[in-house]
SEMI-793451 format. One record per residue (C-alpha): x, z, y; residue in one letter. Coordinates in steps of 0.25 Angstrom, whole numbers, plus 2048, in hexadecimal, padded with zeros to 3 digits. Layout:
SEMI-793451
XZYA...
This chain:
SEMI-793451
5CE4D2C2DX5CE4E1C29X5D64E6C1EX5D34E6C11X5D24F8C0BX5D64FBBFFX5D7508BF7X5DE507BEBX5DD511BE1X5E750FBD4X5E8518BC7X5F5516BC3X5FA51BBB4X609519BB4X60C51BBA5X601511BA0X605509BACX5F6505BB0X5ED509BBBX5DF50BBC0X5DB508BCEX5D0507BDAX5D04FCBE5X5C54FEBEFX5C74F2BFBX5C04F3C08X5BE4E4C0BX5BF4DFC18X5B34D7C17X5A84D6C0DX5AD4CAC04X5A24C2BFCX5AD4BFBF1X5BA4C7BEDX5C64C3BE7X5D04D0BE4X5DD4CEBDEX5E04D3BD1X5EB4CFBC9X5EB4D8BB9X5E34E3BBDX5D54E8BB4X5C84E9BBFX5C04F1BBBX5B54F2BC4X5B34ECBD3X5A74F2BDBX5A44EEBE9X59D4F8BF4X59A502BE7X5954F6BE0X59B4F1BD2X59C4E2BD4X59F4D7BCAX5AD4D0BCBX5B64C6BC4X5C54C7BC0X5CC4BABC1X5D84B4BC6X5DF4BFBCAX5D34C2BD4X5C74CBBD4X5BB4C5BD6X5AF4CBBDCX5A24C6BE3X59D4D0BEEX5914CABF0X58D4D9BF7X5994D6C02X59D4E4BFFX5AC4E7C05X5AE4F4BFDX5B54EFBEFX5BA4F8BE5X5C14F4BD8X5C64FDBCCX5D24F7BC1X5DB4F9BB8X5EA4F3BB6X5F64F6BADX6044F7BB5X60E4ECBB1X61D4E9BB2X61C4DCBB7X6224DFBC6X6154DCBCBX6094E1BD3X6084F2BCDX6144F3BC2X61C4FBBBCX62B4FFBBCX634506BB4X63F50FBBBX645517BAEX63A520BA8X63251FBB4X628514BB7X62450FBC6X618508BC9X61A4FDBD3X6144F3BDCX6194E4BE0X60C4E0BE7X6134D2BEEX60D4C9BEDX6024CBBE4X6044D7BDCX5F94E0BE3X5ED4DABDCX5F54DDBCDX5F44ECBD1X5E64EDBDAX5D94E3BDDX5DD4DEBEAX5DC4D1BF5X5EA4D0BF2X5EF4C6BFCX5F84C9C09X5ED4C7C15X5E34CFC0FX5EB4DCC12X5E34E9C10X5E44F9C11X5E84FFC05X5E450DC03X5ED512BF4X5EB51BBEAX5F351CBDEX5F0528BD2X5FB52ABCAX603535BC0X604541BCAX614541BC7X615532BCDX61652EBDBX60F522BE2X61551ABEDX60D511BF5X60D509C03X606516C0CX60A524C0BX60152DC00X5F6531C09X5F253DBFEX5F7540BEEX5EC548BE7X5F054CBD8X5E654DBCDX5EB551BBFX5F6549BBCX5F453DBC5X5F453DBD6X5ED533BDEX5F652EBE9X5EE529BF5X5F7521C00X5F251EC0EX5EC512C11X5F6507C15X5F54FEC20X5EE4F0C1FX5F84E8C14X5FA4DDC0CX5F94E1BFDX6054DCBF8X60B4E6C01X6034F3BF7X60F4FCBF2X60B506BE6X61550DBDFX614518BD4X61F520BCCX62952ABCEX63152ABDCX63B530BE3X63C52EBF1X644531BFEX64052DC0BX64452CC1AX63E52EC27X63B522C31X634525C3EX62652CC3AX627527C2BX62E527C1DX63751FC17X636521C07X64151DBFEX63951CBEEX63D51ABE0X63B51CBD4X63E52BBCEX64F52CBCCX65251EBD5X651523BE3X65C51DBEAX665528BF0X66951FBFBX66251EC08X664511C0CX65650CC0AX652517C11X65A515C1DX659504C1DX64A506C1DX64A50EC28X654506C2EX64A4F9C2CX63E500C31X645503C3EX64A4F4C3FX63D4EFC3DX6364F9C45X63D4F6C51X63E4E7C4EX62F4E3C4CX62B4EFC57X6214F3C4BX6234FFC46X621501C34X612501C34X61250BC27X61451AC24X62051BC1CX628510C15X62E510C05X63750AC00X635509BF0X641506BE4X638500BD9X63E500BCCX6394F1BC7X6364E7BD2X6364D9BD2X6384D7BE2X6434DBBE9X63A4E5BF1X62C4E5BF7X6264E8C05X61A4F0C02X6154F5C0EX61B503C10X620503C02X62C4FBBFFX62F4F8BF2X6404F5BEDX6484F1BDFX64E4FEBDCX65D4F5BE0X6594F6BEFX655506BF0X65E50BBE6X66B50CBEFX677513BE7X684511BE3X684504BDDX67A4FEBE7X6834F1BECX6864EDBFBX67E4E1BF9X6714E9BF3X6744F2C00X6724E8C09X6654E1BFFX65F4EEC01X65F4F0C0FX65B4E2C12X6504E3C07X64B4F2C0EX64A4EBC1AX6444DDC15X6384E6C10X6354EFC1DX6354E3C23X62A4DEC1BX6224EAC20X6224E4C2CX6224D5C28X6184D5C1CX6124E2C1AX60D4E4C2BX60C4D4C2EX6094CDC20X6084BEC1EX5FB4B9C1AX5FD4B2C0EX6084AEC04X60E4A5C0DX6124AAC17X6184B4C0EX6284B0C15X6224B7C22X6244C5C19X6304C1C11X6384B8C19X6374C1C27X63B4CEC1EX6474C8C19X64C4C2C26X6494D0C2EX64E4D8C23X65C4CFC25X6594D2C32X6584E0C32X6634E4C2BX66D4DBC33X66A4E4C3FX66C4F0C38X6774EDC2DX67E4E2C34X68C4E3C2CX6824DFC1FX6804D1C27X6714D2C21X6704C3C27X67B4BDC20X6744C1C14X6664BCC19X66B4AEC1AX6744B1C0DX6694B4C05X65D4B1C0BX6614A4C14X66849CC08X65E49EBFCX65449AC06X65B48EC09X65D48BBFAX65048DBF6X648484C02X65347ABFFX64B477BF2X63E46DBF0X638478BEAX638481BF7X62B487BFFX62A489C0DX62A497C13X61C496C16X618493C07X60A490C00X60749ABF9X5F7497BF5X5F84A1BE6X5FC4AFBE8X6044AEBDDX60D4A2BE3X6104AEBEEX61C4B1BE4X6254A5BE5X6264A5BF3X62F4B2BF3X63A4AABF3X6474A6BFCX63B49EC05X6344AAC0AX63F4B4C0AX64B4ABC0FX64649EC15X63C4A6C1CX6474B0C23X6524A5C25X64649EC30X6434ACC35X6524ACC37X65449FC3EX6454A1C46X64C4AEC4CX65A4A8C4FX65149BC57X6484A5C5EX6524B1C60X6514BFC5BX6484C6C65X63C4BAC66X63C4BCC55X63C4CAC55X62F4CAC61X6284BFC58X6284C7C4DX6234D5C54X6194CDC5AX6134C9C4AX6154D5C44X60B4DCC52X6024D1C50X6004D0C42X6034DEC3EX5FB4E2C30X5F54D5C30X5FB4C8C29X6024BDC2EX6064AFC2DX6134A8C31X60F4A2C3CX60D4AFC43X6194B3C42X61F4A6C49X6144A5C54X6194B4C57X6284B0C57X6244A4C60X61C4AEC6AX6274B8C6BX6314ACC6DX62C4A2C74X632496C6AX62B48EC62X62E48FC55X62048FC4BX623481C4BX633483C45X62C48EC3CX620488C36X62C47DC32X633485C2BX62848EC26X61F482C22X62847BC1BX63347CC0FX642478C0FX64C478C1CX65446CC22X66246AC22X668464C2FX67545BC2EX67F45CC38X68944FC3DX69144EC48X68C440C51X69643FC5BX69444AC65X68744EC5FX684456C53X679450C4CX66E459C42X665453C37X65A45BC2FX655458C24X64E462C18X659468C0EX655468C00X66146BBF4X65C460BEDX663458BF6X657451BFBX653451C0AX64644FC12X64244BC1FX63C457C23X64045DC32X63F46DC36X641472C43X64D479C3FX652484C4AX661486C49X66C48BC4EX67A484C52X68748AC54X68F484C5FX69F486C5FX69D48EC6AX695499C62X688495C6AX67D495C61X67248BC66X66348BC5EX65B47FC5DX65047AC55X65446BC4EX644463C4DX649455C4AX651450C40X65D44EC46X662454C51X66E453C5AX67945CC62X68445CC69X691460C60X69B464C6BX69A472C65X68F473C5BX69647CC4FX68C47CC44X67C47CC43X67448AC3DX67C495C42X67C4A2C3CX67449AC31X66849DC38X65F492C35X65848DC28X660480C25X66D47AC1FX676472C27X67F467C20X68B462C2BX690453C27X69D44FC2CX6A3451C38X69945DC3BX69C463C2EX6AC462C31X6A846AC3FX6A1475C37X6AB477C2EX6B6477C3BX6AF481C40X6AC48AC35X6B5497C37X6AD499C45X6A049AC3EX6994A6C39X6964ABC2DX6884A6C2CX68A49AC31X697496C26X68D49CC1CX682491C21X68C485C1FX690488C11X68148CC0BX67C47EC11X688479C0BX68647CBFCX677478C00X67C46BC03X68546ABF8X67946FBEFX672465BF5X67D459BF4X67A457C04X68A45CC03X694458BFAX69D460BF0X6A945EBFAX6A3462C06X69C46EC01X6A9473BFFX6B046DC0AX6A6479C11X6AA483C07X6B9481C07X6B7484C17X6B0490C14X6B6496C09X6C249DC11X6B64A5C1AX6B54B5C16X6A74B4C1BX69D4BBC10X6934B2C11X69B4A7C10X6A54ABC03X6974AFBFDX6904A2C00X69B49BBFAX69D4A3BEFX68E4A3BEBX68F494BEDX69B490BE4X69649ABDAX688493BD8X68F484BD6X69748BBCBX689493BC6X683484BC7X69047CBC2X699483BBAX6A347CBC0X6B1481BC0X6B647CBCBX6AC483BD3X6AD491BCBX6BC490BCEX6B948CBDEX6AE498BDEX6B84A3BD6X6C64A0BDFX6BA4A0BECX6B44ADBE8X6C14B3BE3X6C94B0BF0X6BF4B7BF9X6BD4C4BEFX6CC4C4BF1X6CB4C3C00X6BE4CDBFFX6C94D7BF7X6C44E4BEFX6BA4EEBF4X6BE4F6C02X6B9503C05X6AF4FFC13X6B04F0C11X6A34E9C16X6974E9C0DX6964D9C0EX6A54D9C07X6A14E2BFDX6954DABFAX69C4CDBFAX6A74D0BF0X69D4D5BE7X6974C9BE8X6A34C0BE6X6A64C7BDAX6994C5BD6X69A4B5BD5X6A94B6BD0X6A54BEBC3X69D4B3BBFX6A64A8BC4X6B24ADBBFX6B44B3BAFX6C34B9BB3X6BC4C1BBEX6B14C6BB7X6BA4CBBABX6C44D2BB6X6B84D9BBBX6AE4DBBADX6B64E7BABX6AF4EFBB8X6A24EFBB1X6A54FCBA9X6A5502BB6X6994FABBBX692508BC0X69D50BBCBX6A24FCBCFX6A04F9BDEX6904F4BDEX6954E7BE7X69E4E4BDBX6934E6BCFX68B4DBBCEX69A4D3BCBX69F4DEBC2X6934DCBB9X6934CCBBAX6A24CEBB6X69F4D7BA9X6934CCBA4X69D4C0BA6X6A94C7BA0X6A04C9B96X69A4D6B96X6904DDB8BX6804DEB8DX6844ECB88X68C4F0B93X6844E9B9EX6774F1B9AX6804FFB9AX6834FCBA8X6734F7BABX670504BA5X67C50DBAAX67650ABB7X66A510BC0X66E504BCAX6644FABCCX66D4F0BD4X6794F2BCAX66F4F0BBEX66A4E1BC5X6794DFBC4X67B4E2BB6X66D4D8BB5X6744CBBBBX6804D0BB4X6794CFBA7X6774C0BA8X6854BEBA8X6884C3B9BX68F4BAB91X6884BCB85X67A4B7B80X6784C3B78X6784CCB85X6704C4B8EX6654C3B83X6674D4B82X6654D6B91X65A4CCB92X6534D4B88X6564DFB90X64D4D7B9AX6414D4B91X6404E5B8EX6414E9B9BX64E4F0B99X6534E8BA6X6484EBBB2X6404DFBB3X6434DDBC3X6514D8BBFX64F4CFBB3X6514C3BBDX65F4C8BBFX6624C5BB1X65D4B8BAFX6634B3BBDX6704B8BB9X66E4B0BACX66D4A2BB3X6784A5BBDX6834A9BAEX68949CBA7X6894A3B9DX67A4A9B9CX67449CBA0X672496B93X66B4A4B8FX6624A3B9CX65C497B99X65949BB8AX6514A8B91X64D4A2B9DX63E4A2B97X63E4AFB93X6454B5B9FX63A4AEBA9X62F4B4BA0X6334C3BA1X6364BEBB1X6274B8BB4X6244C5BADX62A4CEBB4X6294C9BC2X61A4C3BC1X6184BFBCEX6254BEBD5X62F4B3BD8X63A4B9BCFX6374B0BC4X6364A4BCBX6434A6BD3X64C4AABC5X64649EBBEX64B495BC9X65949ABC8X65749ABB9X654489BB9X65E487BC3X66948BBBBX66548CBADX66047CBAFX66F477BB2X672473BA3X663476B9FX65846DBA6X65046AB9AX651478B95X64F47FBA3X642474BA3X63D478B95X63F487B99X637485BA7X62C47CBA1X629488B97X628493BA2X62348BBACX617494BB6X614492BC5X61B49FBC7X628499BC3X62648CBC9X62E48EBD7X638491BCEX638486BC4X63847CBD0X644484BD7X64B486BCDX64C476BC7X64F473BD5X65A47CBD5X660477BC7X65F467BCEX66846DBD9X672474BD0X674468BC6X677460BD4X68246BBD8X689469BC9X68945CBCBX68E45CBDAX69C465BD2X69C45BBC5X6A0451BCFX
């Protein structure tokens, strides 16, 4: 079907903060009934061929009979700019206002009438009139400016067919600086006074544009690329087509920019240029399939960056991060599969989750590790030239991975697709033969019958590495030198070793690498979690671990034994956790001029959990924070958690929040602030919250850090109404309330269920359901752990 053609026309006043605008759409084909989105906007008039025609407003949905089957629609409207993150908004950066968009998923039909779904993609020819001082930034080049008066009408090019979720517009005062890539620009924007003098981004997105032009063998389909720092956002950053928008922490590079937000930023620059390829080029065709955008972008951007940065090990931290929540989150009853059913636009939301991101790039992980590097990479050029500006649905990127490879595996992946949850597969030793059983892994404990086609990796003792793919339920193999299953943690399942397989493993544990140690001891807290693994064997794997120097390792068992003392309180297991964390800061030593970024990072991070841990260490290092403006940036979150526990003032926190022009040191202060001592101060900076004195992106930080404190626990729950109020507020639409309210119940509820009850049934709302039901589940699973350490 042809594409839909818009010309959009929008009068924007950016100190009343409303706009007029124009939308005439060139229909494919002549429609007897037409149903627009539009979601808070005054319509004033619709006329169709020339002709004024009767319509209806309701439900979200412009309603118009054209009995004439005219196909030329023009619509005139009204609508005032708010702050709610959302759709055409409003941010503050100092005195200066910018005007934003967040279209994903449904924010374009809150700023224009429009068929606002991701298969009816469309030309988009954009003009903006604004203040002649302002400048405009859209998707396309400005094709022409003229000036009239005070005011300028900026026209940019028409842009290629797109989905419009992918519709940029931006409006305000911005500096920019740019680079040159082949035949076209690379622009560097921010708002007036915050332009980043680094040039990083600059150079890691021209870096990611080479990669992926080479990679795919399809060169950037647009004429120039931006890259956008917006003051108040409620994602982390967003792919419009052409025009990139980024939390000012991942553009404004400077001297209290962190090791780890360096590497964030680059994996978060090249996770969105992917996405012009994957999303904005090739775009799913509904909702659902919503994974094929988010879940190939994360595992490439990983990817990516490993070629290019291999000293960051940008895998480790795929699996780290991405891998393990993944696995926590499908481990639950209230799971979705990767494919999800989303029938309500609205529901689109929820699905942004560790499901679509993570799940999704841990099976595009162990699909390429079964098929091999070079078959993956032809599959997916073959997708992208067959389904280039069109829109796509899973299966077509399968059947194309099948093609180039000549393996079956649409069968493996509508499993694993189709389907929520992942298996975990016992090993035992039976004579001379090792013997595997699957079975589906859920925290709760319980287990079900269900059987995946589960391709995996085994490790021999030789160093062999043989792929297979386990069908059945059980399986047998011979043992002679079978070393341990899921090497290089490639495959999407836990593995629990009994016996004499287990005493193998640990035998052979200092010739494994570090991705596979790591592998042993996540499934073996998940198994303890789960009580599929006792107390004493839990740690009979840790006690074997605990010598390794690895950094995925110490920080695995360091995250571990600090939540079962976040969830316990236990003082056994805050003593076990400090000595642990303390012995390996001391093996880690102070900072050294030159040392790897990846110790850096790791000490920061030990310190982290230790302030909170331990009152002695956090008094011993409360008295940096006077000089929190020139402490190493890997050693500031721990200096101001170490000034909150020792005790530290509201007062002095907020000097520092406001000495600072550092939007990454300020989110520290934030989570610092949750830890402070005294009710008085937290009510302070949650009033801080409610005024907007604290950007409204980061209020999450505050209330997280809350429920992770003992001692601002008590407080949370007493504020846990009010905080998700100004949260659903603030992030209308997006998942972010949902995820902080799971946290919140899981936590908050340990010596509180019939309060956290009371407090859910009052706020109960579908947009917050995911997380009731998470969240309660969670709280279940944490009462069993306390129990497991009161025994």
């Amino acid at each position: 079907m042809d594409p839909y053609v818009y010309e959009i026309y929008l009068k924007i006043d950016s100190q009343k903060l409303e706009y007029e605008g124009k939308t005439d759409i060139v229909l494919p084909e002549a429609e007897e009934f037409l149903n627009l989105d539009s979601v808070d906007i005054t319509i004033k008039s619709v006329s169709i061929n020339g002709h004024n025609v009767e319509f209806e407003v309701k439900n979200q949905l412009i309603t118009v009979h054209n009995k004439d089957h005219g196909k030329n629609v023009h619509i005139e409207y009204s609508a005032k700019i708010p702050e709610s993150l959302k759709g055409i908004y409003y941010a503050r950066s100092g005195k200066e206002t910018v005007i934003t968009t967040q279209f994903e998923s449904t924010g374009a039909r809150h700023a224009f009438p429009c068929f606002d779904n991701p298969s009816a993609k469309g030309i988009f020819q954009i003009t903006l009139n604004i203040e002649k001082d302002l400048d405009a930034i859209s998707n396309m080049k400005p094709k022409e400016v003229h000036i009239e008066g005070d005011r300028k009408d900026v026209v940019f090019y028409a842009t290629p067919r797109m989905s419009t979720y992918l519709i940029y517009m931006g409006v305000g005062k911005f500096e920019e600086k740019k680079r040159q890539y082949r035949d076209m620009e690379i622009i560097l924007a921010a708002p007036k006074g915050k332009l980043t003098k680094s040039d990083l981004p600059l150079e890691w997105a021209s870096q990611a544009l080479s990669y992926y032009d080479m990679y795919f063998n399809f060169e950037y389909f647009l004429p120039k690329l931006h890259l956008i720092s917006v003051p108040e956002f409620a994602a982390g950053a967003m792919e419009n087509w052409g025009a990139i928008t980024f939390r000012e922490i991942y553009l404004d590079i400077g001297e209290s920019t962190s090791k780890n937000t360096l590497k964030s930023t680059m994996e978060v620059i090249f996770h969105e240029i992917v996405h012009q390829w994957f999303g904005d080029l090739v775009t799913m065709k509904w909702w659902n399939d919503l994974w094929l955008n988010e879940s190939f972008a994360t595992f490439m951007s990983y990817k990516a960056v490993e070629d290019i940065k291999p000293e960051w090990h940008p895998i480790n931290d795929l699996v780290k991060m991405r891998t393990s929540q993944a696995l926590i989150s499908d481990s639950l009853d209230h799971s979705h599969p990767i494919d999800a059913d989303v029938k309500d636009p609205n529901e689109v939301a929820q699905i942004f989750d560790e499901i679509s991101y993570g799940k999704g790039a841990s099976i595009l992980r162990m699909i390429e590790a079964y098929v091999g590097q070079e078959n993956f990479r032809e599959g997916l050029r073959l997708y992208l030239s067959d389904h280039a500006l069109g829109n796509a649905e899973g299966k077509h990127l399968w059947e194309s991975i099948e093609k180039s490879s000549g393996m079956k595996i649409s069968y493996i992946m509508e499993a694993w697709i189709k389907r929520m949850g992942y298996p975990y597969v016992t090993v035992e030793v039976e004579g001379s033969k090792i013997r595997m059983e699957q079975q589906r892994f859920l925290m709760s404990g319980r287990s079900t019958d269900e059987i995946w086609p589960i391709p995996m990796t085994l490790l021999h003792q030789t160093g062999k590495i043989q792929s297979i793919v386990m069908e059945e339920r059980t399986m047998s193999l011979e043992a002679n030198d079978f070393s341990k299953l899921n090497s290089g943690s490639t495959g999407f399942f836990r593995t629990l070793y009994k016996g004499e397989a287990l005493d193998r493993v640990l035998s052979r544990w200092n010739t494994f690498k570090e991705l596979d140690k790591w592998g042993i001891i996540s499934d073996y807290y998940a198994f303890l979690r789960s009580g599929k693994a006792t107390k004493q064997e839990y740690f009979r794997v840790m006690d074997k671990a605990m010598e390794d120097m690895e950094h995925m390792v110490v920080e695995e068992i360091a995250s571990q034994l600090y939540h079962i003392w976040s969830v316990t309180l236990s003082q056994e297991v805050r003593k076990r956790g400090v000595d642990y964390i303390k012995s390996k800061m001391e093996k880690i030593g102070p900072k050294r001029e030159g040392e790897d970024d990846d110790v850096s990072i790791l000490r920061g991070v030990l310190a982290g959990m230790l302030v909170r841990m331990d009152q002695e260490y956090a008094e011993s290092r409360s008295v940096e924070f006077k000089d929190f403006r020139n402490i190493d940036p890997d050693m500031k979150n721990s200096s101001a958690l170490a000034f909150s526990v020792a005790g530290g003032s509201y007062h002095d926190l907020m000097k520092a929040y406001f000495e600072t022009e550092s939007d990454e040191d300020r989110g520290k202060l934030i989570n610092a602030a949750g830890w402070m001592k005294s009710d008085g101060d937290r009510e302070r900076f949650l009033d801080d919250i409610s005024k907007g004195v604290i950007k409204r992106q980061d209020m999450q930080r505050f209330f997280t850090a809350c429920t992770d404190s003992p001692y601002s626990r008590k407080f949370m729950l007493g504020n846990l109404e009010k905080s998700m109020d100004m949260l659903v507020k603030a992030f209308s639409g997006s998942r972010t309330p949902s995820r902080v309210l799971e946290h919140c119940i899981s936590i908050l509820g340990l010596d509180h269920v019939r309060e956290i009850n009371q407090i859910v049934e009052k706020i109960r709302k579908p947009e917050l359901q995911t997380g009731i039901d998470k969240g309660e589940e969670l709280l279940e699973i944490n009462n069993a752990i306390r129990k497991a350490f009161k025994e």
